[in-house]
PDBQT receptor file of N, H, CA, C and O in Angstrom, charges set to zero:
ATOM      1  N   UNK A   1      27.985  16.008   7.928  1.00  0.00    +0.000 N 
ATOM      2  CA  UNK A   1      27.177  15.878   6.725  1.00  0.00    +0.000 C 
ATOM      3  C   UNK A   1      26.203  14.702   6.920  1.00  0.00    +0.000 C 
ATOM      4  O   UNK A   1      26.639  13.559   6.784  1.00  0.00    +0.000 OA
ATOM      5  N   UNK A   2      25.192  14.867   7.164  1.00  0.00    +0.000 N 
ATOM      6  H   UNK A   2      24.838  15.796   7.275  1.00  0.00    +0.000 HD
ATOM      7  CA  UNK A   2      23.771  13.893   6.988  1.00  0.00    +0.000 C 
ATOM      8  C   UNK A   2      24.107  12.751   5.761  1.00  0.00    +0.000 C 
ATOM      9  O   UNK A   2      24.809  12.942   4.769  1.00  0.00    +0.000 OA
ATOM     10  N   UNK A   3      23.537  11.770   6.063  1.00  0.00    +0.000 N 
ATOM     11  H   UNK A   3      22.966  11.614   6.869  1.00  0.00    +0.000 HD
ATOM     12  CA  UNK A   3      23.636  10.551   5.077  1.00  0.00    +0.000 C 
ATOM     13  C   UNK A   3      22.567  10.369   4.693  1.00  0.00    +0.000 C 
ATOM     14  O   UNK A   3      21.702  10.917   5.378  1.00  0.00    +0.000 OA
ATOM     15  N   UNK A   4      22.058   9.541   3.449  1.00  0.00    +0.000 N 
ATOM     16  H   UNK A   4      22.760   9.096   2.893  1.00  0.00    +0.000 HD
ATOM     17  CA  UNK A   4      21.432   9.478   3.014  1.00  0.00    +0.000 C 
ATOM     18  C   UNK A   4      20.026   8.568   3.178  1.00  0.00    +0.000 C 
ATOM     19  O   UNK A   4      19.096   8.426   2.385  1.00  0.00    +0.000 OA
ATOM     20  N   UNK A   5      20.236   8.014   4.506  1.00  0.00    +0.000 N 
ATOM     21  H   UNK A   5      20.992   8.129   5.151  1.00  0.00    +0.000 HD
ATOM     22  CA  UNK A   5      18.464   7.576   5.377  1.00  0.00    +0.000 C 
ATOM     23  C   UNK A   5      18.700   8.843   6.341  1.00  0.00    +0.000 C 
ATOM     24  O   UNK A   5      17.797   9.442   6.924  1.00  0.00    +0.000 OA
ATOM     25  N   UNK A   6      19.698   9.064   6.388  1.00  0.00    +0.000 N 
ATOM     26  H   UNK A   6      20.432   8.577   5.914  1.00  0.00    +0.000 HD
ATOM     27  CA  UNK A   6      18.873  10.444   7.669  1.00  0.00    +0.000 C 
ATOM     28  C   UNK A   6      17.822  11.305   6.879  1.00  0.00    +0.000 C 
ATOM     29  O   UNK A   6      16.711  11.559   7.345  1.00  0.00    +0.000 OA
ATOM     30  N   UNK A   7      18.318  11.798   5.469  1.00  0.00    +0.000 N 
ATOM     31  H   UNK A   7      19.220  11.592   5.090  1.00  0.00    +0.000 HD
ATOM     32  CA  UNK A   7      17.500  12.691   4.682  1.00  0.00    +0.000 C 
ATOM     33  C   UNK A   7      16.320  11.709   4.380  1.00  0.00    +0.000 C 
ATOM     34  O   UNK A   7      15.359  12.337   3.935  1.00  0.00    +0.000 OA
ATOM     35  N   UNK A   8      16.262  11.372   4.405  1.00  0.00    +0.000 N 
ATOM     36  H   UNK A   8      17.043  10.861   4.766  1.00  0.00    +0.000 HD
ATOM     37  CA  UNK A   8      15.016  10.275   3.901  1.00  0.00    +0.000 C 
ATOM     38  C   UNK A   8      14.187  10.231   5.182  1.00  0.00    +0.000 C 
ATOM     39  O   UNK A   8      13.004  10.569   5.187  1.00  0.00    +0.000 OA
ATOM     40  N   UNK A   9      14.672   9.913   5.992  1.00  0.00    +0.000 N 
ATOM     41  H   UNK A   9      15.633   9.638   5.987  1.00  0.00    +0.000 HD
ATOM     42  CA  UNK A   9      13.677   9.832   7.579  1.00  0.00    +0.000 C 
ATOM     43  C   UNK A   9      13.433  11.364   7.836  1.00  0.00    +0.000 C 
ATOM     44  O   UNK A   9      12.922  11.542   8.941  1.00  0.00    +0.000 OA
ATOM     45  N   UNK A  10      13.610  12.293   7.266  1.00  0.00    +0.000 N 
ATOM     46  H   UNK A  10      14.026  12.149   6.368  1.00  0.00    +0.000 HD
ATOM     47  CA  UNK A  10      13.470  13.637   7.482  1.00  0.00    +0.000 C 
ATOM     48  C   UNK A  10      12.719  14.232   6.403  1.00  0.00    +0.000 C 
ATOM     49  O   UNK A  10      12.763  15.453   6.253  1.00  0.00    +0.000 OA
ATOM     50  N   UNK A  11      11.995  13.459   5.590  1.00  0.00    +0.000 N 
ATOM     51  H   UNK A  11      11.959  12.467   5.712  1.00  0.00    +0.000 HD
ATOM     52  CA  UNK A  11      11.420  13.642   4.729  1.00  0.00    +0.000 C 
ATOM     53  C   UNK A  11       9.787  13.736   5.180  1.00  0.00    +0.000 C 
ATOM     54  O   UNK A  11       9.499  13.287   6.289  1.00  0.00    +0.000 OA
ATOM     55  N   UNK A  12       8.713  14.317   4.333  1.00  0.00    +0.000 N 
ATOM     56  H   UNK A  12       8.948  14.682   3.432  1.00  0.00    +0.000 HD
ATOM     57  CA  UNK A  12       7.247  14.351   4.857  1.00  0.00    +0.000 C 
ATOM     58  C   UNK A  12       7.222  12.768   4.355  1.00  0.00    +0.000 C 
ATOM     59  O   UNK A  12       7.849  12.326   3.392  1.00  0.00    +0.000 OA
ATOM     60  N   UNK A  13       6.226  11.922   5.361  1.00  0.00    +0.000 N 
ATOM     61  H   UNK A  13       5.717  12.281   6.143  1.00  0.00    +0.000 HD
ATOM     62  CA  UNK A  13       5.819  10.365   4.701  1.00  0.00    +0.000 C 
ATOM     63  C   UNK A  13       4.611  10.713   3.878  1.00  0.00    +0.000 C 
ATOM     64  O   UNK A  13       3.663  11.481   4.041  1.00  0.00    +0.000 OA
ATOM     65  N   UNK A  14       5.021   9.787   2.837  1.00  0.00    +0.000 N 
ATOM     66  H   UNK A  14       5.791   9.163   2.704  1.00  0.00    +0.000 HD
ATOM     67  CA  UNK A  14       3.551   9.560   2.329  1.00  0.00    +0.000 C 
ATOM     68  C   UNK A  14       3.301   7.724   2.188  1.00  0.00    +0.000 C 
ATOM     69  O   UNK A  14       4.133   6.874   1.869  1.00  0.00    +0.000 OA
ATOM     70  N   UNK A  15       2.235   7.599   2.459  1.00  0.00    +0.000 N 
ATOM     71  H   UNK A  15       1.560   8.289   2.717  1.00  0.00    +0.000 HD
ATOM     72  CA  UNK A  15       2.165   6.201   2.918  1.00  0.00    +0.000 C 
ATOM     73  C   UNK A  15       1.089   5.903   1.888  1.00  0.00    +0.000 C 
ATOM     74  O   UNK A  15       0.055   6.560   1.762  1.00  0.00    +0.000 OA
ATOM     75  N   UNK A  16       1.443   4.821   1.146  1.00  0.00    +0.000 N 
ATOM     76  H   UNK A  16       2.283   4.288   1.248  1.00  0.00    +0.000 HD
ATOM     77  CA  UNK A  16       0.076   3.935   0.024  1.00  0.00    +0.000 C 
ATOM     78  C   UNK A  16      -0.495   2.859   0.864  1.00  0.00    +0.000 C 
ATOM     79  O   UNK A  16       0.194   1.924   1.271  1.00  0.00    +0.000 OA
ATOM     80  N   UNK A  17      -1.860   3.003   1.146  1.00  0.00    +0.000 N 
ATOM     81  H   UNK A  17      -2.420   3.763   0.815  1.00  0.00    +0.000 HD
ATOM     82  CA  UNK A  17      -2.222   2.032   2.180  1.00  0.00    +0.000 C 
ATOM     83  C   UNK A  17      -3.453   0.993   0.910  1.00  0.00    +0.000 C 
ATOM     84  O   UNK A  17      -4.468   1.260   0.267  1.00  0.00    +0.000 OA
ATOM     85  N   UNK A  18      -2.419  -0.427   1.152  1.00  0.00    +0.000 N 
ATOM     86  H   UNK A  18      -1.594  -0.644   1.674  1.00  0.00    +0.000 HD
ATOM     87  CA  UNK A  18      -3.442  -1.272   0.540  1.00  0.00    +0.000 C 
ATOM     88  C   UNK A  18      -4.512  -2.216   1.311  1.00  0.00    +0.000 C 
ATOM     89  O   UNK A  18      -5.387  -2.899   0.778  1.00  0.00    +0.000 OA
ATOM     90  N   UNK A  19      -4.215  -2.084   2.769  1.00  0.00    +0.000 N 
ATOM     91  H   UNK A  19      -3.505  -1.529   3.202  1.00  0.00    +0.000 HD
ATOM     92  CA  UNK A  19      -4.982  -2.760   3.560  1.00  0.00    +0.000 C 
ATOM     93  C   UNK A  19      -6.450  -2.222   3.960  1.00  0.00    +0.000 C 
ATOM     94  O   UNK A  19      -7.158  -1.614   3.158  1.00  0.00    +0.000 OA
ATOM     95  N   UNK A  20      -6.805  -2.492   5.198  1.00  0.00    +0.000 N 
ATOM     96  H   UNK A  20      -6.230  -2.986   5.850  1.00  0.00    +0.000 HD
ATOM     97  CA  UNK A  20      -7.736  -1.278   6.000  1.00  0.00    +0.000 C 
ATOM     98  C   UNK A  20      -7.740  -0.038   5.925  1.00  0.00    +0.000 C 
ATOM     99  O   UNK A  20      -6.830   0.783   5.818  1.00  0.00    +0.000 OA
ATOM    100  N   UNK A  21      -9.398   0.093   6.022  1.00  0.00    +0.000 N 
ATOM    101  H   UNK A  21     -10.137  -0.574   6.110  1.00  0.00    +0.000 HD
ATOM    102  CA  UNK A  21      -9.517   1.839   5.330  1.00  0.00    +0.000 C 
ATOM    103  C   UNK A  21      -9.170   2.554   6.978  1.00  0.00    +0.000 C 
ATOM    104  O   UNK A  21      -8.662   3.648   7.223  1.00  0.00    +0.000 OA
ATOM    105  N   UNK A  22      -9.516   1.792   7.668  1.00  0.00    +0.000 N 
ATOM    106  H   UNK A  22      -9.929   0.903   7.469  1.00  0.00    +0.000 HD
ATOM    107  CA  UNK A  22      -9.404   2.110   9.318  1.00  0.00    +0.000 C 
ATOM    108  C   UNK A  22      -7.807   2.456   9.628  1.00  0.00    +0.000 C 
ATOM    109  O   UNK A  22      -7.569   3.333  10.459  1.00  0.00    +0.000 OA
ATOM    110  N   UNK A  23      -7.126   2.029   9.214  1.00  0.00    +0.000 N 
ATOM    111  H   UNK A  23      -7.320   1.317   8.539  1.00  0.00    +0.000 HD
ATOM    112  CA  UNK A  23      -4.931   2.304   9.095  1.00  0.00    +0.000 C 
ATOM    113  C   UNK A  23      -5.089   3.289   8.711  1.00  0.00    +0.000 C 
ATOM    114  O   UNK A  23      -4.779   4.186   9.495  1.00  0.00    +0.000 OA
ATOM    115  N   UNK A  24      -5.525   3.629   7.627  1.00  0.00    +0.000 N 
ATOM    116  H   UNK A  24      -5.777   2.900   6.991  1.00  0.00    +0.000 HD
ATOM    117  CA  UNK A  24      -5.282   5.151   6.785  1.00  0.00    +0.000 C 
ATOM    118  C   UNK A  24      -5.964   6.313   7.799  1.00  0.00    +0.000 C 
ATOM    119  O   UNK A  24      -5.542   7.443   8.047  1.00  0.00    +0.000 OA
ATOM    120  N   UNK A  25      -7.042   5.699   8.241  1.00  0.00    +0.000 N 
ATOM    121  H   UNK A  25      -7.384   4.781   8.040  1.00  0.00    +0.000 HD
ATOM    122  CA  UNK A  25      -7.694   7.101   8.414  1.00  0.00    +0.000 C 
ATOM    123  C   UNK A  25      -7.180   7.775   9.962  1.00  0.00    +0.000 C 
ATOM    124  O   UNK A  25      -7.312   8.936  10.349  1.00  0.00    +0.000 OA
ATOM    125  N   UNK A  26      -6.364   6.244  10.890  1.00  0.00    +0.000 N 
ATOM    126  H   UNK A  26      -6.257   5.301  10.575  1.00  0.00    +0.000 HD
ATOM    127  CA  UNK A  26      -5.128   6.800  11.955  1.00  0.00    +0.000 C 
ATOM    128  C   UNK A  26      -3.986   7.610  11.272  1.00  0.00    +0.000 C 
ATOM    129  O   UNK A  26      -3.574   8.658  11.770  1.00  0.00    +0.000 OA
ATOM    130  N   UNK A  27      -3.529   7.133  10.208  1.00  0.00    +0.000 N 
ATOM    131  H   UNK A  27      -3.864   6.282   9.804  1.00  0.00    +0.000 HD
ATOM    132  CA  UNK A  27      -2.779   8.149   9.692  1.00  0.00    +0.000 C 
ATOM    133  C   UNK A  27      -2.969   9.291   9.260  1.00  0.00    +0.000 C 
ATOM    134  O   UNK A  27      -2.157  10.156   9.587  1.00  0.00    +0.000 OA
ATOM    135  N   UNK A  28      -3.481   9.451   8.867  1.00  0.00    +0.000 N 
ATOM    136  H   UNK A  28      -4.141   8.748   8.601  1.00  0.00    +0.000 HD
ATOM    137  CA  UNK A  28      -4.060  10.987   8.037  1.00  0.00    +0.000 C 
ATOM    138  C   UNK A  28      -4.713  11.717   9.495  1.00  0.00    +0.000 C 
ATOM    139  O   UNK A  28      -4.835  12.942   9.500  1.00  0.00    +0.000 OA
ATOM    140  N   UNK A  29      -5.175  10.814  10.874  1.00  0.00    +0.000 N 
ATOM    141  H   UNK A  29      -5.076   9.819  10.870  1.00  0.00    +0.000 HD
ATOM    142  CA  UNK A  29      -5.216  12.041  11.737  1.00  0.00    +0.000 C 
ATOM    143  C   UNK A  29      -4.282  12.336  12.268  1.00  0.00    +0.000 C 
ATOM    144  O   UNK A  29      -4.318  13.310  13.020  1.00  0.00    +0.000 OA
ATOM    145  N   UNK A  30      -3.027  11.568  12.070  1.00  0.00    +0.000 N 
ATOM    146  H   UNK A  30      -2.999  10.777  11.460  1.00  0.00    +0.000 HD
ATOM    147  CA  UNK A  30      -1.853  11.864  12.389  1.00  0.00    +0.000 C 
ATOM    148  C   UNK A  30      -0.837  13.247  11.557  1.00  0.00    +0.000 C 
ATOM    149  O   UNK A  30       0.106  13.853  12.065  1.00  0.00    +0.000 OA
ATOM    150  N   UNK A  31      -1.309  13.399  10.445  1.00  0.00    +0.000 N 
ATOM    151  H   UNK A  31      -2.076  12.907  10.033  1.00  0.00    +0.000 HD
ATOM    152  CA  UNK A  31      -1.189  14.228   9.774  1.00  0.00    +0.000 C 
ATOM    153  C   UNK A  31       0.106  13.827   8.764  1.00  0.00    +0.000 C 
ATOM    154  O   UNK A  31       1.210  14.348   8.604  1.00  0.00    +0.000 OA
ATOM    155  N   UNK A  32      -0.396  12.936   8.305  1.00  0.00    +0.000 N 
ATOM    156  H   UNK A  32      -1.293  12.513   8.435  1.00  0.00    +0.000 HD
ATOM    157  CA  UNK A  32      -0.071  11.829   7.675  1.00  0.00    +0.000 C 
ATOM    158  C   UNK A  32      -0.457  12.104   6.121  1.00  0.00    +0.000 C 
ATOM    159  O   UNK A  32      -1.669  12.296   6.016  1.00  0.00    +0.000 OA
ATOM    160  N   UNK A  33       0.114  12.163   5.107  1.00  0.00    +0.000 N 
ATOM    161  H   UNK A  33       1.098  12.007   5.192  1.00  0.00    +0.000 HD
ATOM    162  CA  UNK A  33      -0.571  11.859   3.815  1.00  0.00    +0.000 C 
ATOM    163  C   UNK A  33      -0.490  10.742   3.303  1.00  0.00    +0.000 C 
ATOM    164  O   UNK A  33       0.576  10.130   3.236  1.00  0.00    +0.000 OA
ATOM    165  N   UNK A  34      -1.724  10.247   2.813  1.00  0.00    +0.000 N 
ATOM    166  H   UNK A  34      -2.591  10.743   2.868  1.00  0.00    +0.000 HD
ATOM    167  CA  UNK A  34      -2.124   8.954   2.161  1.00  0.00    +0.000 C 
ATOM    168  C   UNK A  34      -3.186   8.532   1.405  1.00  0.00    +0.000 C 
ATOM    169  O   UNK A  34      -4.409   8.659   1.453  1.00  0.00    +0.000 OA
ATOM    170  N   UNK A  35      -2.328   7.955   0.642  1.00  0.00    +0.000 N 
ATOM    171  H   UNK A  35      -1.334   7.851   0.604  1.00  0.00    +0.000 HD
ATOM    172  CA  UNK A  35      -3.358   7.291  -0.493  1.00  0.00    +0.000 C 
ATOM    173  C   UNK A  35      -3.680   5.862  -0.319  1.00  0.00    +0.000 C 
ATOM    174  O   UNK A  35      -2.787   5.021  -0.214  1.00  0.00    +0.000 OA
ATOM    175  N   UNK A  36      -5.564   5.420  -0.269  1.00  0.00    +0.000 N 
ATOM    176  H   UNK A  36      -6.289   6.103  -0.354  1.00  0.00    +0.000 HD
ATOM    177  CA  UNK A  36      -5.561   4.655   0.083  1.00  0.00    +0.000 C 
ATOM    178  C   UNK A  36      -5.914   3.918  -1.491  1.00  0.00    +0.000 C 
ATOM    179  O   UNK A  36      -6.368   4.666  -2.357  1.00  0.00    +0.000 OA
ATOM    180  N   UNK A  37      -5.728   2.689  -1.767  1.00  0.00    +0.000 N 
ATOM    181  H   UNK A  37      -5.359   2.082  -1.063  1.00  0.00    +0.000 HD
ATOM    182  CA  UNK A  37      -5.868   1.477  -2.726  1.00  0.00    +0.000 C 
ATOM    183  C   UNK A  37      -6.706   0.283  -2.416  1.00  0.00    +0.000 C 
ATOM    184  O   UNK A  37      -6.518  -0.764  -1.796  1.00  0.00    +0.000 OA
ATOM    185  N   UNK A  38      -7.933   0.943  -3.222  1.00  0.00    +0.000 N 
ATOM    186  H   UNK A  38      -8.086   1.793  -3.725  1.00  0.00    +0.000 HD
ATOM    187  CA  UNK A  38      -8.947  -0.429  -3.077  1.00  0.00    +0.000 C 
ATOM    188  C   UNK A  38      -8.483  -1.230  -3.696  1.00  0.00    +0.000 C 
ATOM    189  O   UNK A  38      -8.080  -0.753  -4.757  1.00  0.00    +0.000 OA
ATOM    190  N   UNK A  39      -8.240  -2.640  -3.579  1.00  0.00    +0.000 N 
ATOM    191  H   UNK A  39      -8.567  -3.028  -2.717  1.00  0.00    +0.000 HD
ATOM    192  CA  UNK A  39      -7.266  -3.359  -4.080  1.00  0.00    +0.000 C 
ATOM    193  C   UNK A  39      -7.610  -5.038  -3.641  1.00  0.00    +0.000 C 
ATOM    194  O   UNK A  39      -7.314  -5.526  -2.550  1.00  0.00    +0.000 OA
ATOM    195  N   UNK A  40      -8.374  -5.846  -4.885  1.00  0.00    +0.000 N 
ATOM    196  H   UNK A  40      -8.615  -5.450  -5.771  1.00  0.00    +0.000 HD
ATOM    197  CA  UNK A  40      -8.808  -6.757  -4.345  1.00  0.00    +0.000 C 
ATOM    198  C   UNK A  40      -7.973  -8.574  -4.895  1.00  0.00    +0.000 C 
ATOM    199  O   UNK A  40      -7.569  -8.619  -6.057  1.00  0.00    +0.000 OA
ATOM    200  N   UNK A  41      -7.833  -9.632  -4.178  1.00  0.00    +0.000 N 
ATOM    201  H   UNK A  41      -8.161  -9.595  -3.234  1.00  0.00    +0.000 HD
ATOM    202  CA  UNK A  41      -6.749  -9.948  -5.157  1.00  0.00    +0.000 C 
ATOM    203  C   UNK A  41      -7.479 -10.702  -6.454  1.00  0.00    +0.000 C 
ATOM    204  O   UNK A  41      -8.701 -10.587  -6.552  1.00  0.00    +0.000 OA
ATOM    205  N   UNK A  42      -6.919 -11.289  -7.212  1.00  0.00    +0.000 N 
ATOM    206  H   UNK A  42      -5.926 -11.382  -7.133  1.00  0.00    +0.000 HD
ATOM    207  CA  UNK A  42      -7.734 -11.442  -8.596  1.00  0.00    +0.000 C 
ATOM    208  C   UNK A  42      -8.319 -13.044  -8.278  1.00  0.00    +0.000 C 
ATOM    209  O   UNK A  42      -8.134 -13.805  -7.328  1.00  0.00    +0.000 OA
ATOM    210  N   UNK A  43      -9.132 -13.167  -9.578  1.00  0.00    +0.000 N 
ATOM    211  H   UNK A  43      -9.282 -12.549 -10.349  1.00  0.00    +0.000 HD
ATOM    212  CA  UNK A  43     -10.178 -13.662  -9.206  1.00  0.00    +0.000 C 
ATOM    213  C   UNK A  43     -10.696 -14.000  -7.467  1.00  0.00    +0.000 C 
ATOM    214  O   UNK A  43     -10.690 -15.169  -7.080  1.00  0.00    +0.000 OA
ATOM    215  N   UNK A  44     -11.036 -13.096  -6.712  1.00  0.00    +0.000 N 
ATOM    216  H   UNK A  44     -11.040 -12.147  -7.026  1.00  0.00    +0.000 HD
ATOM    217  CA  UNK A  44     -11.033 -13.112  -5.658  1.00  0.00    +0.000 C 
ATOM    218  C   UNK A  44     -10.734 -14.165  -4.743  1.00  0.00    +0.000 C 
ATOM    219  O   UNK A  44     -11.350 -14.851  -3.928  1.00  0.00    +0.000 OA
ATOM    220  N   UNK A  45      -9.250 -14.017  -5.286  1.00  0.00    +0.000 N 
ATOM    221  H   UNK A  45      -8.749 -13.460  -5.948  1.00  0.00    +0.000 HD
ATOM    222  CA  UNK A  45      -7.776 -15.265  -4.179  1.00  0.00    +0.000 C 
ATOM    223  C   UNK A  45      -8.610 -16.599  -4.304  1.00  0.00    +0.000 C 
ATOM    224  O   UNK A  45      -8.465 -17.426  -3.405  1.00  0.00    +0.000 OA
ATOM    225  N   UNK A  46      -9.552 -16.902  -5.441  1.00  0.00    +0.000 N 
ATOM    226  H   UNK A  46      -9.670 -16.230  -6.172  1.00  0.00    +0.000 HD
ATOM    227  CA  UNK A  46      -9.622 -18.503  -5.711  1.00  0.00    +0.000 C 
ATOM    228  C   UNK A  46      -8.709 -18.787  -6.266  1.00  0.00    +0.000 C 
ATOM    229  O   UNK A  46      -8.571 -18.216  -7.348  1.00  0.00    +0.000 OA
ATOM    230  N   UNK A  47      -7.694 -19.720  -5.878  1.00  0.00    +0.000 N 
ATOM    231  H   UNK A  47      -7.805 -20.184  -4.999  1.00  0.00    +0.000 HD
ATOM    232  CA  UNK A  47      -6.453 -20.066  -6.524  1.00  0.00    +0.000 C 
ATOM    233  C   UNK A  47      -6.497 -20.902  -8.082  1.00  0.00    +0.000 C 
ATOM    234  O   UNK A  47      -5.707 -20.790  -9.020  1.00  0.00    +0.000 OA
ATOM    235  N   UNK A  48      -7.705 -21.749  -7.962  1.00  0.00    +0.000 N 
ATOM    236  H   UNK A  48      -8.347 -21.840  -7.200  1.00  0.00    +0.000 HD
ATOM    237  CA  UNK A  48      -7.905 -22.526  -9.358  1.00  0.00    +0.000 C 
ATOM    238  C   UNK A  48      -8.350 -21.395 -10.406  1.00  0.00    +0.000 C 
ATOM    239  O   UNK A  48      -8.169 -21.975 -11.477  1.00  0.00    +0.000 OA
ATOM    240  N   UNK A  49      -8.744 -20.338 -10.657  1.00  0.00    +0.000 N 
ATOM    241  H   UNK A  49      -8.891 -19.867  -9.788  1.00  0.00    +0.000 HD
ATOM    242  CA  UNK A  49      -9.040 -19.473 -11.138  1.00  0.00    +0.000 C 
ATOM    243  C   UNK A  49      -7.827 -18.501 -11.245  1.00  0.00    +0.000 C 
ATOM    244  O   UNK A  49      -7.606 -18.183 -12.414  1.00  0.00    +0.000 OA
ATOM    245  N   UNK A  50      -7.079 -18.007 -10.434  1.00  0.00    +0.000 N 
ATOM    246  H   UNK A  50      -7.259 -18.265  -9.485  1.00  0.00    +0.000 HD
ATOM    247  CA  UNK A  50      -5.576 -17.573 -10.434  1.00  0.00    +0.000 C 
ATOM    248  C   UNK A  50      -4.862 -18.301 -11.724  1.00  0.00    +0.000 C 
ATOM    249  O   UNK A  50      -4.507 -17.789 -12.785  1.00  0.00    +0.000 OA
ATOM    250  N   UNK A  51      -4.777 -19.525 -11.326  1.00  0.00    +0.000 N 
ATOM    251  H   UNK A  51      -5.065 -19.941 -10.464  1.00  0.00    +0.000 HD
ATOM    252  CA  UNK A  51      -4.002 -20.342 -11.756  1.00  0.00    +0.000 C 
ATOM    253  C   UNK A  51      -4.413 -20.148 -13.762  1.00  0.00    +0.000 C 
ATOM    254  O   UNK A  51      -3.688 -19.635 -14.615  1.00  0.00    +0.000 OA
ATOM    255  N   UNK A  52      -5.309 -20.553 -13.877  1.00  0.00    +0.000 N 
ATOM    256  H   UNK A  52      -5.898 -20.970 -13.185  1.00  0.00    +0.000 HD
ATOM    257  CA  UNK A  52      -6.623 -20.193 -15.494  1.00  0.00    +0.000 C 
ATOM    258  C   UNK A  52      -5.822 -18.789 -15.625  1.00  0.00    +0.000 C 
ATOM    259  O   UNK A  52      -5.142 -18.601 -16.634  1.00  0.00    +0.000 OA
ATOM    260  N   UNK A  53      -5.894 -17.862 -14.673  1.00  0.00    +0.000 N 
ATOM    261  H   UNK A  53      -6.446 -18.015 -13.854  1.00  0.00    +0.000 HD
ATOM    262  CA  UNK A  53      -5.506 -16.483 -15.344  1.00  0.00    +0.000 C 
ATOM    263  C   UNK A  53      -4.134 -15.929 -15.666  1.00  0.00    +0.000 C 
ATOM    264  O   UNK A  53      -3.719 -14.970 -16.317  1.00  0.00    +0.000 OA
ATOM    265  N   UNK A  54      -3.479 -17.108 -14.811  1.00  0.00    +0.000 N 
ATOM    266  H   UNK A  54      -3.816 -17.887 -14.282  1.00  0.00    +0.000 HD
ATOM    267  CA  UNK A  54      -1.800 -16.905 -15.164  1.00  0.00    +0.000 C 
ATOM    268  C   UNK A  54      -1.430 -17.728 -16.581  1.00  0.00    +0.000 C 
ATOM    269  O   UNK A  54      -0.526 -17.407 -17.353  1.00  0.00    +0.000 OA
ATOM    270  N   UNK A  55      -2.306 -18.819 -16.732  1.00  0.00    +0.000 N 
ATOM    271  H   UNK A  55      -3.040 -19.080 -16.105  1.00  0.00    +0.000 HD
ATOM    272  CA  UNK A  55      -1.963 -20.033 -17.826  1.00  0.00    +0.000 C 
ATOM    273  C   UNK A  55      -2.358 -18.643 -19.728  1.00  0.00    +0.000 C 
ATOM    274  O   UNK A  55      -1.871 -18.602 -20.858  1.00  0.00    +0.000 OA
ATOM    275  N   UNK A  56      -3.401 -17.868 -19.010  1.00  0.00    +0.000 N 
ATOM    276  H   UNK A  56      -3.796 -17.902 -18.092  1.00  0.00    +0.000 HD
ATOM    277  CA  UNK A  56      -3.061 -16.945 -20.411  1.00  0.00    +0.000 C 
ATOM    278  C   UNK A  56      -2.324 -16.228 -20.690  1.00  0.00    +0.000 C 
ATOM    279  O   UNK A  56      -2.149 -15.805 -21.833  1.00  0.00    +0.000 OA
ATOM    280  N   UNK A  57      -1.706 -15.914 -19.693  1.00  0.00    +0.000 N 
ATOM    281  H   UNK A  57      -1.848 -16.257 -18.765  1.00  0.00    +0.000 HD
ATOM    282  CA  UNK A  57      -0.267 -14.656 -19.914  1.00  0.00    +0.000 C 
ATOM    283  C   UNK A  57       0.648 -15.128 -20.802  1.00  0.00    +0.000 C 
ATOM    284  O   UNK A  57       1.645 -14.460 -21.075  1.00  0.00    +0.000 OA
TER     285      UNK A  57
């Protein structure tokens, strides 16, 4: 009886790619499904501005 990462590694991947659009598009010729995520970090990773946007939460 198969365990339960064997079924999982035997599964189709689908991969969420938040990095490079260039990763995804090796995958998907791999025959690969994926969704890629433009995804930028907030106030664009100025930390003093981070910091302002966490102090309103």
């Amino acid at each position: 009886m198969p365990n339960k990462i064997d079924e999982l590694l035997h599964k189709p991947l689908i991969v969420i790619n938040l990095g490079l659009k260039m990763f995804a598009e090796s995958l998907e010729d791999q025959g690969v499904e994926v969704v890629q995520v433009d995804w930028t970090p907030p106030a664009g990773g100025d930390q003093e501005l981070i910091d302002l946007l966490d102090s309103l939460l």
